[in-house]
GUPAMAR-654736 format. One record per residue (C-alpha): residue number from 1; y, x, z. Coordinates in steps of 0.02 Angstrom, whole numbers. Example, Ala and Ser with C-alpha at 12.3 -4.5 7.8 and 13.67 -1.06 7.14 Angstrom:
// GUPAMAR-654736
seq / py / px / pz
1 / -225 / 615 / 390
2 / -53 / 684 / 357
END
This chain:
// GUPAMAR-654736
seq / py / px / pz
1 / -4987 / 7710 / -1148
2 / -4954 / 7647 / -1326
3 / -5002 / 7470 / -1360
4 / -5135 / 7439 / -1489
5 / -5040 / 7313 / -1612
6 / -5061 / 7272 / -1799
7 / -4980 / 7404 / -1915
8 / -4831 / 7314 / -2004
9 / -4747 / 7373 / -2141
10 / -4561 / 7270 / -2167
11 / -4426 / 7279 / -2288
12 / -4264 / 7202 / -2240
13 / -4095 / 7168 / -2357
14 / -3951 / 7056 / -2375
15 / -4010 / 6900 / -2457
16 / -3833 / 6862 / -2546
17 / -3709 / 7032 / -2603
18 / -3544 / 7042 / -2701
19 / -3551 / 7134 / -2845
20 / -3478 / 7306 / -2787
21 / -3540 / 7303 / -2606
22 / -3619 / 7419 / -2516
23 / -3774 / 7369 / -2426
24 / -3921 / 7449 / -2308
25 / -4106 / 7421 / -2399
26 / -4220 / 7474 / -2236
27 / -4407 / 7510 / -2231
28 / -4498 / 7482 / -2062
29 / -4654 / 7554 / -2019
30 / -4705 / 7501 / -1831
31 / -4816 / 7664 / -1815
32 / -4779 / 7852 / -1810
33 / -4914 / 7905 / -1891
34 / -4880 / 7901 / -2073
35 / -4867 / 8001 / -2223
36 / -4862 / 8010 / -2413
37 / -4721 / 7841 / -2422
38 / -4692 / 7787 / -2604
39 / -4529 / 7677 / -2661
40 / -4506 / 7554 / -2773
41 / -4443 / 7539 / -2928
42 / -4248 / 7456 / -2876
43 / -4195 / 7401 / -3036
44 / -3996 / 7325 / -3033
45 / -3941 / 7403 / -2885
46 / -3855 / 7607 / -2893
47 / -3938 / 7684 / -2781
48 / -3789 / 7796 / -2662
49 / -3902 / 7874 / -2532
50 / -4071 / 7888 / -2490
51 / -4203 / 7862 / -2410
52 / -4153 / 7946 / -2228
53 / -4305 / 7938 / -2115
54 / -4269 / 7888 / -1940
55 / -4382 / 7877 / -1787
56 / -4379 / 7749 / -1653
57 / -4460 / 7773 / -1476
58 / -4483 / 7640 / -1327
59 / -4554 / 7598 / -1172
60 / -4570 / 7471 / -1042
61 / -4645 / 7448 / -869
62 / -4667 / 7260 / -833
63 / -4784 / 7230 / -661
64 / -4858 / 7398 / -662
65 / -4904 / 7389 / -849
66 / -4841 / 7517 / -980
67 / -4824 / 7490 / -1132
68 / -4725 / 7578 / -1272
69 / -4700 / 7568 / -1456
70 / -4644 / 7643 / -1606
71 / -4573 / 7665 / -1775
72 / -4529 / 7754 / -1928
73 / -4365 / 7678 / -2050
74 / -4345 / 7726 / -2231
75 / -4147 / 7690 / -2261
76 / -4072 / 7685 / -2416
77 / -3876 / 7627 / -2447
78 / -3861 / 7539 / -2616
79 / -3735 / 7462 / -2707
80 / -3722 / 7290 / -2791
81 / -3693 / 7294 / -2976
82 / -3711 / 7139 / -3134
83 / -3712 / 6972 / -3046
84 / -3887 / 6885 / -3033
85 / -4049 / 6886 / -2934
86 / -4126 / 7031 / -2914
87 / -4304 / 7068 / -2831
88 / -4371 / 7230 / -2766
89 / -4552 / 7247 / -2775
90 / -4647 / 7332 / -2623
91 / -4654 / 7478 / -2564
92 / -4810 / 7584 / -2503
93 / -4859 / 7711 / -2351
94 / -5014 / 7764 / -2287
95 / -5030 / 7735 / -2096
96 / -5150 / 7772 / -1947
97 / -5266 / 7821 / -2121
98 / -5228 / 7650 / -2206
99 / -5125 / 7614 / -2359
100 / -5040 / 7480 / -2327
101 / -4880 / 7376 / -2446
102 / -4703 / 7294 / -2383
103 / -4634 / 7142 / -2429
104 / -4540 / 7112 / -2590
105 / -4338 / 7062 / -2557
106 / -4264 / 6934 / -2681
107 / -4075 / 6983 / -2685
108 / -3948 / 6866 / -2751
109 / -3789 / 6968 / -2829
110 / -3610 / 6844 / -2834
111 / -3484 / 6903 / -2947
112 / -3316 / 6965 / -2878
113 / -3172 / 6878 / -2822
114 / -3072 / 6835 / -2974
115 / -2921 / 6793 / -2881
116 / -2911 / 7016 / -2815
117 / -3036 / 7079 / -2911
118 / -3134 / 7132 / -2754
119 / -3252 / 7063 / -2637
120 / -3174 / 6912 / -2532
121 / -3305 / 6845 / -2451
122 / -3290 / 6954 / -2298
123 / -3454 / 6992 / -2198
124 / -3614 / 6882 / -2233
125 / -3673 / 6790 / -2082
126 / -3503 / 6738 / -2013
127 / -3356 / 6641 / -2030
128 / -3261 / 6828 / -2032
129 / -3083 / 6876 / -2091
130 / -3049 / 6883 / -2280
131 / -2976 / 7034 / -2371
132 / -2881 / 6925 / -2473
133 / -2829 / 6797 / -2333
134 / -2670 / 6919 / -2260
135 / -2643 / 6926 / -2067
136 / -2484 / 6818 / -2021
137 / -2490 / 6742 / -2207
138 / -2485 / 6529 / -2222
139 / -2678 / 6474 / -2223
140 / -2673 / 6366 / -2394
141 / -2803 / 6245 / -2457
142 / -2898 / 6358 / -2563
143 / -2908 / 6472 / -2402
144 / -3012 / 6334 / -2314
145 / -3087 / 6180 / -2343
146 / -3223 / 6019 / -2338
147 / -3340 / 5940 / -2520
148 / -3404 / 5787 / -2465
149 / -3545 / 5746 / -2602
150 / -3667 / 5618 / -2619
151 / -3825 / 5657 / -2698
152 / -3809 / 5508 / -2808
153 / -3651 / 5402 / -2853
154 / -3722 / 5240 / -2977
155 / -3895 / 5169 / -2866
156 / -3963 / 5020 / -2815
157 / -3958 / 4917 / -2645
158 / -4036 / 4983 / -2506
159 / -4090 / 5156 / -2611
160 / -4048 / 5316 / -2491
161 / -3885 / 5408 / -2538
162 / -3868 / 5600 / -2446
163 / -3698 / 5615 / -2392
164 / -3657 / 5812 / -2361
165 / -3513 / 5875 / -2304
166 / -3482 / 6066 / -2319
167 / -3367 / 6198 / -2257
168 / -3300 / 6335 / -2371
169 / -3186 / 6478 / -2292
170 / -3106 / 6630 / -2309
171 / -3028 / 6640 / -2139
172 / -3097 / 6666 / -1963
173 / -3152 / 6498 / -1915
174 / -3163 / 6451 / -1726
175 / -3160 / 6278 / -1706
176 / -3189 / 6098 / -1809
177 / -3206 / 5951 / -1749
178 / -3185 / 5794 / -1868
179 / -3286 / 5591 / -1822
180 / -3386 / 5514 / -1955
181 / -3285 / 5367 / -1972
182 / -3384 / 5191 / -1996
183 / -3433 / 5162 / -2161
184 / -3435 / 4968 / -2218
185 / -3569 / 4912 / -2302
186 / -3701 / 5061 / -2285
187 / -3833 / 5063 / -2135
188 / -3807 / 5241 / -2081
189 / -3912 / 5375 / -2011
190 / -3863 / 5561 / -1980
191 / -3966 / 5699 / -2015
192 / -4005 / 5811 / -1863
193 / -3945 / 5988 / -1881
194 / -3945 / 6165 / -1779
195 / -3772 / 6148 / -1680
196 / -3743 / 6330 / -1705
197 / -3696 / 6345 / -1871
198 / -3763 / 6476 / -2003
199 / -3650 / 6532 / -2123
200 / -3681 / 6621 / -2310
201 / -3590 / 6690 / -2436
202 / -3584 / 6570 / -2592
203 / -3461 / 6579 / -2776
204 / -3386 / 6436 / -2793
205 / -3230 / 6435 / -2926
206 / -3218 / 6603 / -2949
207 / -3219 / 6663 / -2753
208 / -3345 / 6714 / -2628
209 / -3341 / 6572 / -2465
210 / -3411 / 6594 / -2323
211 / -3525 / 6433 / -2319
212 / -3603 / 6311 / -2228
213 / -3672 / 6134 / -2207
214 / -3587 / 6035 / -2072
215 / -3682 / 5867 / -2070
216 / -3753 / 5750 / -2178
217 / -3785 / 5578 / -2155
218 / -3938 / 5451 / -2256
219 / -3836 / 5313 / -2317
220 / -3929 / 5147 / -2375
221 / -3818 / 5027 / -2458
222 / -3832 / 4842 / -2389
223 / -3696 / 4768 / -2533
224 / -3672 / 4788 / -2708
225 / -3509 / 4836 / -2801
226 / -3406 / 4990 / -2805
227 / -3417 / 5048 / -2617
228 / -3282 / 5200 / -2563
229 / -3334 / 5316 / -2421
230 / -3168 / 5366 / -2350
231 / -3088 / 5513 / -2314
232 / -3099 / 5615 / -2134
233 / -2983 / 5728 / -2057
234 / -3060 / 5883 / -1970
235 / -2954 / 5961 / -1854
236 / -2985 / 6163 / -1864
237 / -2919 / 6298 / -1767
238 / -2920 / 6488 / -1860
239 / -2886 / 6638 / -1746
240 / -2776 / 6740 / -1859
241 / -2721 / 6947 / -1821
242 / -2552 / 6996 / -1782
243 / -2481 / 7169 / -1783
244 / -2342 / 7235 / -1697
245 / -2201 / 7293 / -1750
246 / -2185 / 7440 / -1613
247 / -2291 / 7587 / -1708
248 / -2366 / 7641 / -1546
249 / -2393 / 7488 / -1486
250 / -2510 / 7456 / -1658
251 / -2578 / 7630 / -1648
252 / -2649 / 7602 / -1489
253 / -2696 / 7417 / -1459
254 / -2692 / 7348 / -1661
255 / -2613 / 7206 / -1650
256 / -2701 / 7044 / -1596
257 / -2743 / 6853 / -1617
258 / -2665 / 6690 / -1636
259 / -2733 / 6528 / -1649
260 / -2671 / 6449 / -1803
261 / -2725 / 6238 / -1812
262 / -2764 / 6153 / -1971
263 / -2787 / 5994 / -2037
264 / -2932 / 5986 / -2166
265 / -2965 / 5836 / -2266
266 / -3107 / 5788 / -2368
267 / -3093 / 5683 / -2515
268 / -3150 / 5498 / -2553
269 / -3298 / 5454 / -2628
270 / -3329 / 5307 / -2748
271 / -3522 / 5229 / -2746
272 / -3589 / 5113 / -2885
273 / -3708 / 5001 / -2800
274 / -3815 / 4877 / -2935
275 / -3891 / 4737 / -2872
276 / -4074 / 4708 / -2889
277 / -4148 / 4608 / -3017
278 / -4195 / 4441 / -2987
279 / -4312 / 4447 / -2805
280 / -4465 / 4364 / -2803
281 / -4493 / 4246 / -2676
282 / -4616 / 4348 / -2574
283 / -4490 / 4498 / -2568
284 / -4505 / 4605 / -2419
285 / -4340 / 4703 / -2420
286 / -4425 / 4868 / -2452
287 / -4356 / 4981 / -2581
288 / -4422 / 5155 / -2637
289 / -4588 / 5200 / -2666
290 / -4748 / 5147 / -2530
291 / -4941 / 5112 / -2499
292 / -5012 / 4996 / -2381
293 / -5180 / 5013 / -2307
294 / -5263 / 4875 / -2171
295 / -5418 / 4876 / -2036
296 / -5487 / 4734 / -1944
297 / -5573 / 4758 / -1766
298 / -5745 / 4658 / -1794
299 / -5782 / 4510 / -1919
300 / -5921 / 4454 / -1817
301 / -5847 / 4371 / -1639
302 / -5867 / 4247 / -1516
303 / -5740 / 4094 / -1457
304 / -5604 / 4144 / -1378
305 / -5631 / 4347 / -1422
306 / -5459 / 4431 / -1480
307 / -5466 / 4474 / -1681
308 / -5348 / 4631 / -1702
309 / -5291 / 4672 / -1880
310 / -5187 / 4836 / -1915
311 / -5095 / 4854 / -2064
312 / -5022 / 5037 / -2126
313 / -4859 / 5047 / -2215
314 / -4851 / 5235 / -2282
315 / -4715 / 5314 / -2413
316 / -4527 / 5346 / -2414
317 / -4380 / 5232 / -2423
318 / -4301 / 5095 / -2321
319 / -4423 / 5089 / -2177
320 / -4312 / 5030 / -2049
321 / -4260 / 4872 / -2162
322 / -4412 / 4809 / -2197
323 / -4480 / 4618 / -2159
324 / -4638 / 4604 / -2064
325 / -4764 / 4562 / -2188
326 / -4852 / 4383 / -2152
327 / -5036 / 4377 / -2110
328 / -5089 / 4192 / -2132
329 / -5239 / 4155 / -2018
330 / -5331 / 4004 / -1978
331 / -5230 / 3851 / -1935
332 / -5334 / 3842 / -1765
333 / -5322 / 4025 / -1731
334 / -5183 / 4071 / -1577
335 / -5076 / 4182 / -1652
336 / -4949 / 4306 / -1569
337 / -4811 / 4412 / -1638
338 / -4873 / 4569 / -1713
339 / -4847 / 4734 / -1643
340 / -4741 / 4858 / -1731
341 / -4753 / 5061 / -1741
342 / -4637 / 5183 / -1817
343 / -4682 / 5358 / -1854
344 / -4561 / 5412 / -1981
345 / -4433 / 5568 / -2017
346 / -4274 / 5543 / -2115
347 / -4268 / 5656 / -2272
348 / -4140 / 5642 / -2433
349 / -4234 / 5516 / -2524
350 / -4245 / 5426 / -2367
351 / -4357 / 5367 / -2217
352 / -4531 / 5462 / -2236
353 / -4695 / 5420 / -2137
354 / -4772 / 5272 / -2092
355 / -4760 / 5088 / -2021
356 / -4894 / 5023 / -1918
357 / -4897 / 4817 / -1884
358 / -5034 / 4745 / -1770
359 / -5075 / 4563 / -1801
360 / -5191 / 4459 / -1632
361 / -5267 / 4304 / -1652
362 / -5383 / 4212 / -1542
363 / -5515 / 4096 / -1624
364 / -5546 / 3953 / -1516
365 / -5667 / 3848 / -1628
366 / -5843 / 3930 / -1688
367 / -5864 / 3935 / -1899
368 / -5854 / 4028 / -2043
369 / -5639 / 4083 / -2078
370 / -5566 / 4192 / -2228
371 / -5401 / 4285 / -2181
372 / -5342 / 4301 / -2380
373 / -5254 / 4451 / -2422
374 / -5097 / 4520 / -2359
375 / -4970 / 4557 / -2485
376 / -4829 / 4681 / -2468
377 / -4689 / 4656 / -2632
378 / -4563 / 4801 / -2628
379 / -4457 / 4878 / -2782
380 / -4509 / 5031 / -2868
381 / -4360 / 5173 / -2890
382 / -4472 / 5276 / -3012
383 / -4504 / 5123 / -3130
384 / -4347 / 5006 / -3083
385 / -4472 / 4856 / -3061
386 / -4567 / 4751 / -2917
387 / -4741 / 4806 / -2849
388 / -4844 / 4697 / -2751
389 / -5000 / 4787 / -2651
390 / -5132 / 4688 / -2572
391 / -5257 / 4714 / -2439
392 / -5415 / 4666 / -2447
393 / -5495 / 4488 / -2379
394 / -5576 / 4483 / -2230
395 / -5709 / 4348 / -2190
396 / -5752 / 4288 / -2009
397 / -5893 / 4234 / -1935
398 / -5867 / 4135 / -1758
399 / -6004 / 4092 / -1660
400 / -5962 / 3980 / -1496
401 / -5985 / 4090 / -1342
402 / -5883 / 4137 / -1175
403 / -5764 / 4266 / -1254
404 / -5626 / 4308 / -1142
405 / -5480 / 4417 / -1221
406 / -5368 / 4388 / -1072
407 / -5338 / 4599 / -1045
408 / -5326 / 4630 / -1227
409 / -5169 / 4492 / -1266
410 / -5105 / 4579 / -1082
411 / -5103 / 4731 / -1170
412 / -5053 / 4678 / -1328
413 / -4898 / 4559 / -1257
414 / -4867 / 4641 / -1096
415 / -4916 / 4472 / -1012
416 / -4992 / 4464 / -851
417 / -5113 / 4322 / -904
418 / -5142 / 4218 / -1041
419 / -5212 / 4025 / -1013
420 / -5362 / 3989 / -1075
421 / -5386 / 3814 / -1182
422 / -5513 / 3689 / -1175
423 / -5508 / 3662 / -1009
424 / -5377 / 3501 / -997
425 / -5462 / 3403 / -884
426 / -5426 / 3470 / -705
427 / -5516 / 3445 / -538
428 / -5449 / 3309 / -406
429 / -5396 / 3380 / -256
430 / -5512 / 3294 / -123
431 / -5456 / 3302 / 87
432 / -5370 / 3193 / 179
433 / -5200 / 3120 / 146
434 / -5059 / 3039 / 288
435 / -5018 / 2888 / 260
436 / -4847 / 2805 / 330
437 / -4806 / 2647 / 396
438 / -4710 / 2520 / 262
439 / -4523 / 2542 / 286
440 / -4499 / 2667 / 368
441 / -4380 / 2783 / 250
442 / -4290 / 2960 / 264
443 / -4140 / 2867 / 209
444 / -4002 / 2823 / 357
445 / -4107 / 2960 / 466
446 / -4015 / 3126 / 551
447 / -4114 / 3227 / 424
448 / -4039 / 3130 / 297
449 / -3851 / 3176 / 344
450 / -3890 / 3362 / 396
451 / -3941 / 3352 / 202
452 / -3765 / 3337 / 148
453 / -3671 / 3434 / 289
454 / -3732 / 3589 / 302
455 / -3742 / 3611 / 111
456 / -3553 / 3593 / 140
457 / -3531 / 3717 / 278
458 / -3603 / 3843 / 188
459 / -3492 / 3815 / 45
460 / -3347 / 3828 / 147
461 / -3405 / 3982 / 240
462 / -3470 / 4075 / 58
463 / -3277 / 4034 / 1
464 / -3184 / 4113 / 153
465 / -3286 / 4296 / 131
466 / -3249 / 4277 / -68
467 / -3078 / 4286 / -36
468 / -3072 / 4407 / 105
469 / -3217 / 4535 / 9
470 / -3083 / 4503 / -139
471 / -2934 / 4571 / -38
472 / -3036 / 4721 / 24
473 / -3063 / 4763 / -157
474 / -2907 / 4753 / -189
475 / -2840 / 4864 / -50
476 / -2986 / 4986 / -108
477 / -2895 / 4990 / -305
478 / -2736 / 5023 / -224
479 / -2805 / 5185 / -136
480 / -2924 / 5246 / -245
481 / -2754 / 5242 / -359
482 / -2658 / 5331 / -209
483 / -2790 / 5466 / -189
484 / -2806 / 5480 / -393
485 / -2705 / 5658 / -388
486 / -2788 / 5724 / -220
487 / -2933 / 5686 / -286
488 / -2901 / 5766 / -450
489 / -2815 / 5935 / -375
490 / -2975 / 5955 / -275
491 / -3096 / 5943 / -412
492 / -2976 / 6067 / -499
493 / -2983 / 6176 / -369
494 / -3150 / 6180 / -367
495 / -3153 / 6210 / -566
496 / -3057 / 6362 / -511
497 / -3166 / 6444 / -432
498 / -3304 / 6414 / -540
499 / -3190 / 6514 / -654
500 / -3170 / 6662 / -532
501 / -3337 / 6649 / -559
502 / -3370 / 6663 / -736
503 / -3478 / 6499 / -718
504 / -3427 / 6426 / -895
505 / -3528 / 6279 / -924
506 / -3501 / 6224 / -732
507 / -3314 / 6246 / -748
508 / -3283 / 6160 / -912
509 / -3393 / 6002 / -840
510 / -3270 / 6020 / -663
511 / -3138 / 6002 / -789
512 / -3163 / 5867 / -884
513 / -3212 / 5764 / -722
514 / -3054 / 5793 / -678
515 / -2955 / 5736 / -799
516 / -3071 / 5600 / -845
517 / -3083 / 5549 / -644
518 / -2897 / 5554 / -649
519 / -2855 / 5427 / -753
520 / -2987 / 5333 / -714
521 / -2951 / 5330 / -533
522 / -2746 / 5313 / -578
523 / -2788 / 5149 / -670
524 / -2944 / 5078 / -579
525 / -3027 / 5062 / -739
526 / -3227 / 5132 / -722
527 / -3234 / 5301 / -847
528 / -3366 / 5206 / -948
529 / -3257 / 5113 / -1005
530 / -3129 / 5233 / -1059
531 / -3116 / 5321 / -1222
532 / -3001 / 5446 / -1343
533 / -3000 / 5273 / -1449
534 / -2932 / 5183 / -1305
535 / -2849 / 5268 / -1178
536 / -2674 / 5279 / -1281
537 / -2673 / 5096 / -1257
538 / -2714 / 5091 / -1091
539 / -2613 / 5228 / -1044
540 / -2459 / 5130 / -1133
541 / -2474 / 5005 / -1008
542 / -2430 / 5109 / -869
543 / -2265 / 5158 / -955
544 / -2324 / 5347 / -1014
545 / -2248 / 5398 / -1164
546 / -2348 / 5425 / -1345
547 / -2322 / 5648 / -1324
548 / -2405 / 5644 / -1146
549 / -2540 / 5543 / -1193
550 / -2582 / 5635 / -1356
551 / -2551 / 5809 / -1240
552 / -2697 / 5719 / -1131
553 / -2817 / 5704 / -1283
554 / -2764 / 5878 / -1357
555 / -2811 / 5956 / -1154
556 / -2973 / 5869 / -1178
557 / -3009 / 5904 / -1353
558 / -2960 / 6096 / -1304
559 / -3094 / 6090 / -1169
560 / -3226 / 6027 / -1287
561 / -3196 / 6147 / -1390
562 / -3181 / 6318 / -1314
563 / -3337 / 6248 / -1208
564 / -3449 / 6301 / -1391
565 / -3309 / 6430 / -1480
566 / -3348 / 6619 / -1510
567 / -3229 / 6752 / -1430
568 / -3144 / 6778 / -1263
569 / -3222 / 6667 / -1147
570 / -3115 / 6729 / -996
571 / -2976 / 6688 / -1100
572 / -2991 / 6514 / -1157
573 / -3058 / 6466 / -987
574 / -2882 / 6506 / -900
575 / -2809 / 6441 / -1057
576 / -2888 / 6269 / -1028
577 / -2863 / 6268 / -846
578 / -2682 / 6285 / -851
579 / -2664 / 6162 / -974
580 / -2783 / 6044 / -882
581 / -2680 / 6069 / -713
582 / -2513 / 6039 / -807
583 / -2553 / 5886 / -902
584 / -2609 / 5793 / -714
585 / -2432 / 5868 / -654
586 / -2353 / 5776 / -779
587 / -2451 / 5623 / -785
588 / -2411 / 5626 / -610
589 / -2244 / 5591 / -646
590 / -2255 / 5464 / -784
591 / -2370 / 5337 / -734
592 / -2287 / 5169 / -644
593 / -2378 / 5051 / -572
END
């Protein structure tokens, strides 16, 4: 039986065209029973075909329960015409009885491709093929490439800077891989994005890229002074067609694809950091724009009761930099270190959220206290100038009592206990006490000797099984190095069958254990301590030459990766498992010990 949903009416489009392409404009109805549907005006846009009603039927049996559903589509095939944005108002049907409107579409036209005079951007969506990118022709730096821009080049220290770097293409892009590299003088934080990238069509100099935004990092400068963020070298690999030259051959298969590696560089970027003016003395690091706020727990306790204050930091800038504002209590107030709380996200103009600190004090003497303001100095962006905010005062009444606030400083400090004051006068242990006769001394006694020998003994005894535990790790080193390749043809023939099996994700982790373990075990040094960064050196050591140890990073970097890269999955599995078993072959052969 047909499920009772919501009538929905949808209209669905491209959101970016070229001028002169040919798109679908679709009308969804999730009902069959309609009638009397009305389009509307499309206004920009030549209309080729259209509409073409088509009906969809489904159904599904899940545990014993049926249920089905259906729909009507309005089609119509348009084509793109004057650049601009364009928006298509809604449409109207009457359904199950009830007239009911679409969505409007907002439709962004991008002129053509000066360069051919024709649509270059290839299919939205997708790092696809373009038409004007040949197959077999020399990828060239206007073919693909990396902006790196800063959303501000002249600001002042500590203000956030959003660092994007973005990828423009015309050809079919499979791989990129590229490290931030450290930047001196910023405090750095990356902006979390979706790992599988979404790419859109975009004009940029007179040509329709396939776009899209490959990180971005918040950047608060920490010096002042022209400060250059360098340039970084992606590494990306472009699967390319290739046609035969045998006409049958083409005819029947149509040619196939290469993998064609690039090196993509971005270009440096100068920033213009000005100092700030003159700091006051009570400066507390922030800059940007922020509110405080502050609570105390009671103002009326007893001796020895804990006195909590919280104060709220809230707004958007340099968060993570700022001091710990300074809450002057009492002189005889116990005071411990406050308590801090972050709850911020990182956005372009910064760190946004808030900043909790919790101040505890205990009062040990009964009176009347005032805890004066706190004060919170930061420097305003919007009016390039210092703000101090205050709290309010808080007055304390004390009255002498038997408070105890032992759990809530354990709480607050993670301490088991806390001692409790005004008790320094300590009870004298009463029982009775042996008394010994005058001269007679442990001095000269047996006791007195054993003292020293068997101190010595042991000494002697912990310095024999040093040396002998130290030989039998040494014997272990020079096996574990022995074993190294059966170890490593093992795990690699376990990797293939995980391939037999299709298991990708299992295989490419079998195969980077084994090439990791490898070396790891071939030079008895632990894998957490090995990296790309240092393994040429350590490698270098062992007498291997500069090409096999950059063939060892390329078989690793290859298994990265085709681990996350579109396509034949079959194929770049075998690809990487040959490659992995040849590179242990040779290394094999190389290392000397």
């Amino acid at each position: 039986m047909q499920a009772a949903n919501k009538v929905t009416f949808t209209a669905s489009a491209p959101d970016v065209v070229v001028s002169g392409d040919q798109f679908r404009l679709e009308f969804t109805v999730n009902t069959q029973q309609v009638k009397d549907f009305r389009a509307p005006s499309i206004s920009g846009f030549d209309v080729l075909m259209g509409p073409s009603r088509s009906q969809q039927s489904s159904t599904q049996i899940i545990n014993g329960k049926v249920s089905s559903s259906r729909s009507i589509t309005f089609t119509y095939i348009l084509m793109a015409g004057k650049e601009g944005t364009y928006t298509i108002p809604a449409a109207s049907i009457e359904a199950e009885g009830e007239k009911i409107f679409s969505n409007s579409i907002q439709i962004k036209v991008l002129p053509a491709d000066q360069s051919t005079g024709g649509n270059a951007g290839g299919k939205q969506g997708g790092a696809s093929s373009s038409r004007s990118q040949q197959a077999g022709s020399k990828i060239t730096k206007d073919d693909l490439f990396i902006t790196a821009t800063a959303s501000k080049t002249t600001v002042h220290e500590q203000e956030a800077i959003l660092l994007t770097y973005k990828v423009y293409t015309l050809v079919n892009l499979r791989q990129l891989y590229g490290k931030m590299p450290d930047l001196k003088g910023f405090h750095t934080q990356e902006v979390q994005l979706p790992q599988q990238k979404t790419f859109k069509l975009e004009h940029y100099k007179g040509r329709n890229y396939n776009t899209t935004v490959w990180s971005q990092y918040i950047l608060f400068p920490q010096q002042t002074g022209k400060l250059e963020i360098p340039s970084i070298t992606f590494d990306g690999v472009i699967a390319q067609q290739t046609f035969s030259e045998d006409p049958f051959d083409a005819f029947f298969n149509g040619g196939g694809y290469v993998e064609v590696k690039k090196k993509i560089v971005t270009p440096k970027l100068t920033i213009n950091v000005e100092p700030l003016p003159a700091k006051p003395a009570n400066f507390s690091g922030g800059v940007g724009d922020f509110k405080i706020s502050s609570s105390i727990n009671a103002t009326e306790v007893k001796t020895n009761d804990a006195v909590t204050i919280k104060l709220t930091l809230s707004g958007v800038g340099n968060m993570k930099l700022i001091n710990t504002p300074e809450v002057k209590f009492p002189q005889d107030f116990e005071i411990y270190d406050p308590k801090v709380t972050d709850n911020y996200d990182l956005t372009n103009n910064g760190l946004s959220g808030t900043k909790t600190f919790e101040y505890l004090a205990i009062p040990r003497h009964a009176g009347n206290f005032t805890i004066p303001p706190i004060e919170f100095t930061y420097f305003d962006l919007k009016s390039n100038s210092y703000k101090t905010l205050k709290t309010q005062a808080y007055n304390l009444k004390v009255e002498k009592g038997q408070g105890n606030a032992d759990q809530v400083i354990s709480d607050f400090t993670n301490k088991e206990s806390v001692k409790v004051l005004g008790k320094d006068i300590r009870f004298i242990k009463l029982g009775d006490t042996t008394l010994y006769p005058k001269g007679k001394f442990f001095f000269g006694t047996v006791g007195y000797y054993l003292w020293y020998i068997i101190p010595l003994l042991l000494f002697v005894v912990f310095v024999i099984l040093y040396r002998n535990r130290a030989k039998e790790n040494a014997n272990v080193a020079k096996m574990k190095t022995k074993k190294a390749n059966k170890v490593a043809t093992k795990r690699m023939k376990l990797a293939g069958k995980l391939l037999a099996e299709n298991k990708k994700n299992e295989f490419y982790d079998e195969v980077l254990k084994a090439l990791w373990g490898y070396i790891s075990d071939k030079l008895s040094i632990p894998v957490s301590q090995l990296s790309k960064d240092n393994i040429e050196a350590e490698l270098a050591k062992y007498g291997v030459s500069e090409e096999l140890v950059k063939e060892f990073i390329a078989a690793l970097n290859e298994c990265e990766f085709a681990r996350y890269a579109p396509g034949n999955e079959s194929e770049a599995m075998d690809k990487v498992y040959s490659a992995s078993v040849e590179i242990i072959s040779k290394m094999e052969n190389n290392i000397k010990h």
